[in-house]
C-alpha positions in Angstrom: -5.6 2.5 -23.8 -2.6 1.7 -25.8 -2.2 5.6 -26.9 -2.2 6.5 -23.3 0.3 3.8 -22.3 3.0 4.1 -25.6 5.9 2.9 -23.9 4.0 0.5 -21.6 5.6 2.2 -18.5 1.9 3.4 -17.0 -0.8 0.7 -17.7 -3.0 2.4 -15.7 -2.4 5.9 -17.8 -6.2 5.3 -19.3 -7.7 6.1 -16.8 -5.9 9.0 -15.4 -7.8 11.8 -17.0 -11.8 12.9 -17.4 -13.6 10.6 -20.5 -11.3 7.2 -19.6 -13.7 4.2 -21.3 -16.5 3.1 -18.8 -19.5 1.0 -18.8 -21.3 1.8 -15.9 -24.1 4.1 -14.8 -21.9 7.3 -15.0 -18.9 8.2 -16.9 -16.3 10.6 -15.6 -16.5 13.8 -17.6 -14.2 16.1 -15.3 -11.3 15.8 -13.4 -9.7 18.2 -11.5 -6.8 16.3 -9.3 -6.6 16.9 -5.5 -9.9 19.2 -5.8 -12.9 17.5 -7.5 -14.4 14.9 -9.8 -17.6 15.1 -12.2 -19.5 12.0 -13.5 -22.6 11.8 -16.0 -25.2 9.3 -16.4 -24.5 7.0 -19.3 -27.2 6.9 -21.2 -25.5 3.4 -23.1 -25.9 1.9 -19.8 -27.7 -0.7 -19.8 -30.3 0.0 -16.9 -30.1 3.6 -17.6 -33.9 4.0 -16.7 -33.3 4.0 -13.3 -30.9 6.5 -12.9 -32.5 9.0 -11.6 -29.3 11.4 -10.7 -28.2 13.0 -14.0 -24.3 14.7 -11.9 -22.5 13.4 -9.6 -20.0 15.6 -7.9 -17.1 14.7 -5.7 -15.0 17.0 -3.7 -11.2 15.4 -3.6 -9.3 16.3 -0.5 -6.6 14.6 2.0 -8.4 17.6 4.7 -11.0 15.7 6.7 -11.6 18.8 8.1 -12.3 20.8 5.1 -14.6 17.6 3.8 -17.0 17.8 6.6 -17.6 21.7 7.3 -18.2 21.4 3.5 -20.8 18.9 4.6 -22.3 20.5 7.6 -22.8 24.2 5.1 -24.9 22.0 2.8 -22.3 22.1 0.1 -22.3 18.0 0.5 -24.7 15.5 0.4 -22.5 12.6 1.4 -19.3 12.1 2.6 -17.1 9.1 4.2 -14.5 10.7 6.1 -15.3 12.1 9.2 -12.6 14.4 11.3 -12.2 12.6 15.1 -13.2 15.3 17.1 -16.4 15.7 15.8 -17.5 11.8 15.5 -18.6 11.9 19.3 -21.1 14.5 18.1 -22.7 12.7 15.7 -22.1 8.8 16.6 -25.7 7.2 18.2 -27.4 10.5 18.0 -27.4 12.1 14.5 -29.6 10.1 12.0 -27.5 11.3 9.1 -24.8 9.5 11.0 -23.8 5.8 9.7 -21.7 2.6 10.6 -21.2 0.2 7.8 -19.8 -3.5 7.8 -16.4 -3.1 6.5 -13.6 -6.9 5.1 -10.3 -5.4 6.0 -7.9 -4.6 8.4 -5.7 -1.6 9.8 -2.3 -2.4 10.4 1.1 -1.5 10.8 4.0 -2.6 8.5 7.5 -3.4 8.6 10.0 -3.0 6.0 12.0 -6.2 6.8 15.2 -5.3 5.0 15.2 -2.1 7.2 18.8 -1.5 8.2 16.8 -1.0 11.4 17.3 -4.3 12.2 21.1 -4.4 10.8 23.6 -6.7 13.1 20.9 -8.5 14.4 19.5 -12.3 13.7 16.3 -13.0 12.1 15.3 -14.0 15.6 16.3 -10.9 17.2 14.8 -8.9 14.2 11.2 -10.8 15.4 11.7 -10.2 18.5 12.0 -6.5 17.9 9.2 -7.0 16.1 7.1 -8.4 18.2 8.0 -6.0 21.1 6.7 -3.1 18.8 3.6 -4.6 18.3 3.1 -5.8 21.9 4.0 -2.3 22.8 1.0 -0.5 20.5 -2.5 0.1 23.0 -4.9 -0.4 20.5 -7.5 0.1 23.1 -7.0 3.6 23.0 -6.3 3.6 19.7 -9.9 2.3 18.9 -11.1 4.7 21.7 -10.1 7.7 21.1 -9.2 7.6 17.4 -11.2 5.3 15.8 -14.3 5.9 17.7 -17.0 3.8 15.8 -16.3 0.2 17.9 -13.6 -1.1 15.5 -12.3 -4.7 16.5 -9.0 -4.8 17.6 -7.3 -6.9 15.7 -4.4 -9.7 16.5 -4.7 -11.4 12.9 -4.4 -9.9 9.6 -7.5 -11.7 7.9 -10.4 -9.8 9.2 -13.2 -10.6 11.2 -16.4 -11.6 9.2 -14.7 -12.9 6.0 -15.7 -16.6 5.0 -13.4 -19.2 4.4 -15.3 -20.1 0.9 -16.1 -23.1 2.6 -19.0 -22.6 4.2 -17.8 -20.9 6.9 -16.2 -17.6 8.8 -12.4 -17.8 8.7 -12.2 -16.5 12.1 -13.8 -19.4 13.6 -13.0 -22.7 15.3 -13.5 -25.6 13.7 -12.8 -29.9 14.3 -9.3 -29.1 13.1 -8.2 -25.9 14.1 -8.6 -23.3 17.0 -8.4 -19.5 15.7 -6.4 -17.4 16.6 -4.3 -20.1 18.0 -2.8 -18.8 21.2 0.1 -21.2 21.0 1.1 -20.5 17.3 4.0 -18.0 16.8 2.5 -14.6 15.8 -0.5 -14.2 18.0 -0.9 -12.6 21.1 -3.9 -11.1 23.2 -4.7 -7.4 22.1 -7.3 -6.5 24.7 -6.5 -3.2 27.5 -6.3 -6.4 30.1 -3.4 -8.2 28.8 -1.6 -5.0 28.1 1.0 -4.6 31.4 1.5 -8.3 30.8 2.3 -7.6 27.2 4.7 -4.5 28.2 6.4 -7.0 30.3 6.9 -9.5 27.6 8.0 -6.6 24.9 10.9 -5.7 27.5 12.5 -9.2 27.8 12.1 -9.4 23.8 14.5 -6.5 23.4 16.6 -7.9 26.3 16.9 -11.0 24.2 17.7 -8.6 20.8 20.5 -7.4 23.0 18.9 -4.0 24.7 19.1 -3.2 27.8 16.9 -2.0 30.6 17.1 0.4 33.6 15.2 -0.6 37.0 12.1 1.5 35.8 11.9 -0.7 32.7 13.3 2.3 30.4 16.1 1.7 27.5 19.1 2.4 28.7 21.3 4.8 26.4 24.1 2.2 26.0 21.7 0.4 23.7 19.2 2.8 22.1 16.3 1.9 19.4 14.4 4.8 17.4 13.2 4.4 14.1 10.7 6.7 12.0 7.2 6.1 11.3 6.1 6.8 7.9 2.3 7.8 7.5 0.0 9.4 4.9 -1.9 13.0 5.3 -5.3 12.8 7.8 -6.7 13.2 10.8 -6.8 9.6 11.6 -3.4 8.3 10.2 -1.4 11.0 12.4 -3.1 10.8 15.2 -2.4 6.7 15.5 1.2 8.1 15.0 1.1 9.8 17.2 0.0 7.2 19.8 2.3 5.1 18.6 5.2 7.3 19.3 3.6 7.4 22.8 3.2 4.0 23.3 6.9 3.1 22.1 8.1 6.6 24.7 6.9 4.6 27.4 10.2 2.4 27.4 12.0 4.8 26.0 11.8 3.7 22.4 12.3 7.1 19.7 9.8 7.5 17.1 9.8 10.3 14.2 6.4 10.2 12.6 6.8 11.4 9.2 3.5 12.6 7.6 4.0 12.8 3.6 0.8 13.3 1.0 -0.9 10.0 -0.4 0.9 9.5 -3.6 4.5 10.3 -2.2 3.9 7.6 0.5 2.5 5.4 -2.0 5.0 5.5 -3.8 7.8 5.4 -0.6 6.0 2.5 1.0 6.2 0.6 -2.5 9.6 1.0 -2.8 10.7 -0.4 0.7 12.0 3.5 1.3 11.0 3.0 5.3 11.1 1.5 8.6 7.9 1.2 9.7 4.7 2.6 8.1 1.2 2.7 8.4 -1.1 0.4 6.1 -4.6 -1.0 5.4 -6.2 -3.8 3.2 -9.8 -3.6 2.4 -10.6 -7.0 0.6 -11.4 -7.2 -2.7 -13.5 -10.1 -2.6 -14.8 -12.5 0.2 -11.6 -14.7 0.4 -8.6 -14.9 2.7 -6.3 -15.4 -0.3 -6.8 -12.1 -1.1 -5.1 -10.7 2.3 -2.5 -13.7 1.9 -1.5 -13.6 -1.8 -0.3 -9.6 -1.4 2.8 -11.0 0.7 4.2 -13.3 -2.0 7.8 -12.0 -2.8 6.8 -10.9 -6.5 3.4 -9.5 -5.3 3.1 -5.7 -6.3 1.4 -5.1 -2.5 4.4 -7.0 -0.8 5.6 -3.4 0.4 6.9 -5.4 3.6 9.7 -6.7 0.9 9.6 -10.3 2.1 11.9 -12.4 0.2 13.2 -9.3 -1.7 16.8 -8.8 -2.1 17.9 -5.0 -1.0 20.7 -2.8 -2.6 23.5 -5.3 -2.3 21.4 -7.9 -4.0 20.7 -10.5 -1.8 18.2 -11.0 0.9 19.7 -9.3 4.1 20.9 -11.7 6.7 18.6 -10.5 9.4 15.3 -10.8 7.1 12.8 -13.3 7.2 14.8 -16.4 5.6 13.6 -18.7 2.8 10.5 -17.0 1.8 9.6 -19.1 -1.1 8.2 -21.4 1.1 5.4 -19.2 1.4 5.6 -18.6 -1.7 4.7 -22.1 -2.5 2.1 -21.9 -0.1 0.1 -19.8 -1.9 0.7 -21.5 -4.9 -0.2 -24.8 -3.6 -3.7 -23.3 -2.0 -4.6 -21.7 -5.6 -4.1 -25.2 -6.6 -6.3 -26.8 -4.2 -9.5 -28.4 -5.1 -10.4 -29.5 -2.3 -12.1 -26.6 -0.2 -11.4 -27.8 3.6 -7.6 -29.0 2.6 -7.7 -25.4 1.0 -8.6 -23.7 4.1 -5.7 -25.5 6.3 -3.3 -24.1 4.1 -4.6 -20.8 4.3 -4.6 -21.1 8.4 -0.6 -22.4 7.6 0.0 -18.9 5.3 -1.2 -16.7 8.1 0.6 -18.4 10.4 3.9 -17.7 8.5 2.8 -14.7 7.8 2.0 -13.3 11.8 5.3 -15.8 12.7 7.5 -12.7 10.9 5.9 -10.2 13.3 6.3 -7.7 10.1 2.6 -7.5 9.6 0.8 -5.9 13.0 -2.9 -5.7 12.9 -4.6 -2.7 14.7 -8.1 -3.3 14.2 -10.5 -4.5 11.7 -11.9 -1.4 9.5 -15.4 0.1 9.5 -17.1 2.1 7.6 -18.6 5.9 9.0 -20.1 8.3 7.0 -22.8 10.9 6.8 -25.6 11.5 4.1 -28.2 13.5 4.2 -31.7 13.2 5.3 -33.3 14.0 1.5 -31.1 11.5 0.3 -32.2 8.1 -0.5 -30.7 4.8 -2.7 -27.1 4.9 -1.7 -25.7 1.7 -0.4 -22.1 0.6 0.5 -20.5 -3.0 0.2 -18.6 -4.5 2.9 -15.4 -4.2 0.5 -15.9 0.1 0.9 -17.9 0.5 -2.4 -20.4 3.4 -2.4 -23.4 2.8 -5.2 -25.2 5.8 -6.3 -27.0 4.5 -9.4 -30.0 4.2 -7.2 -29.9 7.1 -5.6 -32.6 9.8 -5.3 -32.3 13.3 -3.9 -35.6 15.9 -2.4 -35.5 19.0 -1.7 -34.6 19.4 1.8 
């Protein structure tokens, strides 16, 4: 690890390249980026009996397209991405066709030191906000995109995580009501509430200083665009692209900007953006871990709360104060007490939805096809696929 890593600028360098250290059923013996993976069985590990799959072989590709026709030739045995168009085909018809339980949520994100919001208040800057996200029909989104009954989504911890206390999150309890329709940062995402919401997204931007014509379109005297920064497939652009559709209908500009993975990794990390497309799968069954990503020194914080920008200070207009959230989290990692511990994680999310910076879509889940002469392969509700115990027939 340490020869891979000698000026400790990449401590993930390890594991970059084919034969990285592993101690689990398979070790990774070829790597070919962007095109394909191989993995062995370990014969060190420790229940290597039951292995039954000597290779595994992955085809790597940001073409959802490409992933499934390699599927439907028989080229693929498994995959989990699934192009759009062709989920209607297979979805409550095709028993190689599958839904899992996902933890995580869709969303989009705001860079809040975007000099989008530049001569405005940190009011007016959540107000824009919020108009965005009242703007977004995730109805259609979930519809016609998503296709597999996704939740929408008006929180950012997910439906069917636990508050480690014995409970679901998402629930209402002696002390609290969730979502809390009167708390700042929650609104009601459903296709009936969303002329209502349109409404209310126009007199936020009257209130952020925009103005209106009679038909409820931005006037040119006072004109918003900004540019939407996505990552290659089928999915991501198309949600873009309703998006820039949804914000067209009060006259709103949106550039979507499709770039590969690692570039908009790498863009969204560095606060290089307005407003970009982003998703948390949980790592474990807690809502600190959607909460702790938005602490100011938090490597995920790509929303650059509490960050200072190019002149070195935290933009006027920006979500003031953040180390109070910061303490927040700090004070719930604390915490021994499990229900006073779940209060202050209600308190985090509702600072967190009270910025308006983080906008849920929906709540993920998980399609994806395997074939019939395939058996043992079972997924997590954190994404994982397990293929230790798989077995394959001939077809």
């Amino acid at each position: 690890m340490e020869a891979a890593n000698t000026d400790g600028t990449n401590p993930g360098a390890w594991a970059l390249e084919a034969g990285f250290v592993s101690n689990g059923p398979y070790t990774c013996t070829a790597w070919n980026h962007d095109e394909s993976m191989t993995y062995t069985k370990n014969p060190n590990y420790y229940d290597a009996d039951s292995v039954s799959i000597e290779t595994l072989q992955f085809m790597l590709s940001a073409d959802d397209t490409a992933i499934y026709n390699a599927y439907m030739a028989g080229n693929l045995d498994f995959i989990d991405t699934i192009p759009n168009e062709q989920i209607p085909k297979h979805n409550g018809t095709d028993p190689e066709f599958y839904i899992a339980t996902n933890i995580g949520t869709y969303y989009v994100g705001f860079n809040v030191n975007s000099k989008l919001f530049e001569g405005k208040t940190p009011e007016q800057a959540n107000a824009m906000r919020e108009a965005i996200n009242l703007l977004i029909d995730r109805q259609y989104i979930v519809d016609t995109i998503g296709q597999t009954g996704q939740e929408l989504a008006n929180t950012f911890v997910p439906a069917g995580m636990s508050d480690s206390n014995g409970a679901e999150f998402r629930q209402n309890t002696d002390s609290y009501t969730y979502p809390d329709a009167e708390a700042v940062g929650y609104f009601d995402p459903t296709e009936d509430a969303y002329e209502e919401n349109l409404q209310t997204a126009i007199s936020l931007l009257e209130s952020a200083g925009y103005e209106f014509d009679d038909n409820g379109m931005l006037s040119s005297s006072t004109p918003l665009s900004f540019t939407y920064l996505t990552n290659e497939g089928a999915g991501n652009e198309a949600i873009g692209a309703a998006i820039q559709q949804d914000m067209a209908a009060v006259g709103i500009t949106v550039d979507v900007e499709t770039q590969s993975w690692n570039v908009f990794l790498n863009e969204r990390k560095a606060g290089n953006y307005d407003v970009c497309r982003q998703g948390w799968l949980a790592d474990f069954d807690d809502p600190i871990n959607m909460l702790e990503m938005w602490t100011t020194e938090s490597g995920n914080n790509d929303s650059q709360f509490g960050r200072p920008d190019e002149t070195g200070s935290v933009p006027s207009y920006a979500p003031q104060n953040w180390d109070t959230y910061n303490d927040l989290i700090a004070s719930i990692k604390a915490e021994t007490d499990l229900t006073k511990r779940v209060g202050l994680m209600h308190q985090a999310e509702d600072m967190l939805m009270g910025t308006w910076a983080v906008v849920p879509l929906y709540y993920y889940n998980d399609p994806y096809m395997q074939k019939s002469n395939v058996e043992g392969v079972y997924t997590n509700s954190f994404g994982y696929k397990y293929f230790h115990h798989a077995t394959k027939t001939a077809a």
